[in-house]
C-alpha positions in Angstrom: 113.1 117.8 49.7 112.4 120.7 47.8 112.7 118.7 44.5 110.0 116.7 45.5 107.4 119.9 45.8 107.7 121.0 42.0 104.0 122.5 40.8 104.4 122.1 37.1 105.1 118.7 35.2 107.4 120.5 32.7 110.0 121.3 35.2 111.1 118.1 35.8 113.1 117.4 33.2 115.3 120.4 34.5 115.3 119.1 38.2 117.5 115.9 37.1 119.5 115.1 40.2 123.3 114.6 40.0 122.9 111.4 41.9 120.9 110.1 38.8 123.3 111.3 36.5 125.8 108.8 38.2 129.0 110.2 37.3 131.8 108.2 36.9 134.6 108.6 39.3 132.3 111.5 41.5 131.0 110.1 44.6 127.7 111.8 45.2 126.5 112.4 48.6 122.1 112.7 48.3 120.7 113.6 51.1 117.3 115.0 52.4 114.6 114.9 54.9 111.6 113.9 55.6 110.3 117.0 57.1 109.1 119.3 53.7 106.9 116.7 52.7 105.6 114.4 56.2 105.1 116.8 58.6 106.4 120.1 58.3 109.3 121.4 60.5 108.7 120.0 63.6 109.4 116.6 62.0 113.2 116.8 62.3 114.1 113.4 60.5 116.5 113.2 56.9 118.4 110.3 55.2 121.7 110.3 53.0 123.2 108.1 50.7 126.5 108.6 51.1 129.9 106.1 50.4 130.4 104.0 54.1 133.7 106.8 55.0 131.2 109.9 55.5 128.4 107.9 56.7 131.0 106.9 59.7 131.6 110.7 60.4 128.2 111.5 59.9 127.3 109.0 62.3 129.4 110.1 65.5 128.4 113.9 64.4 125.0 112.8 64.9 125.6 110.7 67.8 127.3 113.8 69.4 124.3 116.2 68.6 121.7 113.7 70.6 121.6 110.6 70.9 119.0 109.7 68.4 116.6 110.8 66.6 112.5 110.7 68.1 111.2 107.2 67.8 107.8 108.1 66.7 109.6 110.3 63.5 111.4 107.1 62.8 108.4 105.1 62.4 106.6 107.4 60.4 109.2 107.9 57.9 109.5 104.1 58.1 105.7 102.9 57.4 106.4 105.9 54.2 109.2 104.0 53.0 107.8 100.5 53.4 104.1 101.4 52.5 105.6 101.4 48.7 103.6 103.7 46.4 102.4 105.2 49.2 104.7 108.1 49.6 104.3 108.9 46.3 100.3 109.6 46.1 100.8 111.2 49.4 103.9 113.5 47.8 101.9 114.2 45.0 98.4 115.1 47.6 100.8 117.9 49.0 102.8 119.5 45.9 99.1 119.9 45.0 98.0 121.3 47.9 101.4 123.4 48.5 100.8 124.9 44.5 97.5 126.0 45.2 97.9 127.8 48.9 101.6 128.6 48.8 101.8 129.4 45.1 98.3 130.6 43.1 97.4 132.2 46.3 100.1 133.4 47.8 101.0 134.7 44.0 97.3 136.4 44.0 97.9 138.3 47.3 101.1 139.6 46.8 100.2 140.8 43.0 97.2 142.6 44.3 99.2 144.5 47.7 102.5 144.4 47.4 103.5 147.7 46.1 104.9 148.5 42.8 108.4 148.7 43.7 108.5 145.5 45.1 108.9 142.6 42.9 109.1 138.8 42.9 109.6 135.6 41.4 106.5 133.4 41.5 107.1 129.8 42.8 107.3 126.5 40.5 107.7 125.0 43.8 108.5 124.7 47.8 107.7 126.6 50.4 109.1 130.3 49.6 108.1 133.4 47.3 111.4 135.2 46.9 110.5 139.2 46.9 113.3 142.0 45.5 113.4 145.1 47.6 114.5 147.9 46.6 118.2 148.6 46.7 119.0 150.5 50.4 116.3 148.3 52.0 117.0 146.8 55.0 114.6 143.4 55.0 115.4 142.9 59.2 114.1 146.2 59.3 110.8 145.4 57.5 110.7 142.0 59.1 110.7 143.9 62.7 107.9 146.0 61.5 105.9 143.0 60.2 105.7 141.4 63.0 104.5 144.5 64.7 101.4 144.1 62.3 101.3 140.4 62.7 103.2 139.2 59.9 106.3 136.8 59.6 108.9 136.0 57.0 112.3 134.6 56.2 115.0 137.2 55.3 117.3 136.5 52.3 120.1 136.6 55.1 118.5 133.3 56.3 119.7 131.7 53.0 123.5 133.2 52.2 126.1 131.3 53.3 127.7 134.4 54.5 125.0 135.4 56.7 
């Protein structure tokens, strides 16, 4: 979960999750997955607390999807889970990691070459550096041209619920 991959202590008072706010009379579904901080993307595994009627519809979604999940995922998000403090030294081994490739370097690159009319946010945290185009710009146009020179990214597209 992204929540889990903050790089700066003083965030997390403003990453409180609704779950822990308990609300009375809200029934919070909290969900995420195992893949951001075990493996990457290949490792295609989540959880959810959720109350017992949408864990039943969850359920026979999933079961209609495939018929379970891989084994050997299972078991590594398992020994995580049981090894106790574990999962937490190990979290906190790869929000390290993640702030100093994905963010101080990826922050260093992109002020020294991007050009002045692009701009971004740089990361507290996760995996992405959000960059601003220019107004006109078409980013599936740039993307197509990027990977002519060898370079892959996410468009914003990727992320709106509109497409």
């Amino acid at each position: 979960m992204y929540s889990d991959l903050y790089f700066y202590e003083e965030d997390l008072p403003e990453m409180q999750l609704i779950k822990a706010m308990d609300p009375e009379g809200v029934d919070v579904c909290f969900t995420g997955s195992f893949s951001k901080i075990l493996g990457g993307p290949g490792l295609r595994l989540g959880w959810m607390l959720v109350p017992e009627s949408i864990y039943r519809k969850c359920e026979l979604i999933k079961q209609s999807i495939d018929a379970c999940s891989p084994s050997i995922s299972q078991v590594i998000a398992d020994k995580f889970i049981r090894g106790g403090g574990y999962i937490h030294d190990y979290t906190e081994s790869v929000r390290k990691e993640y702030r100093k490739r994905g963010g101080l370097a990826m922050t260093e690159t992109l002020e020294k070459c991007l050009p002045h009319y692009v701009s971004f946010e740089k990361p507290r945290g996760g995996f992405y550096t959000w960059l601003h185009l220019p107004e006109g710009n078409d980013s599936a146009a740039v993307l197509k041209k990027a990977i002519e020179k060898g370079v892959v990214f996410v468009t914003g597209k990727t992320f709106d619920r509109m497409g």
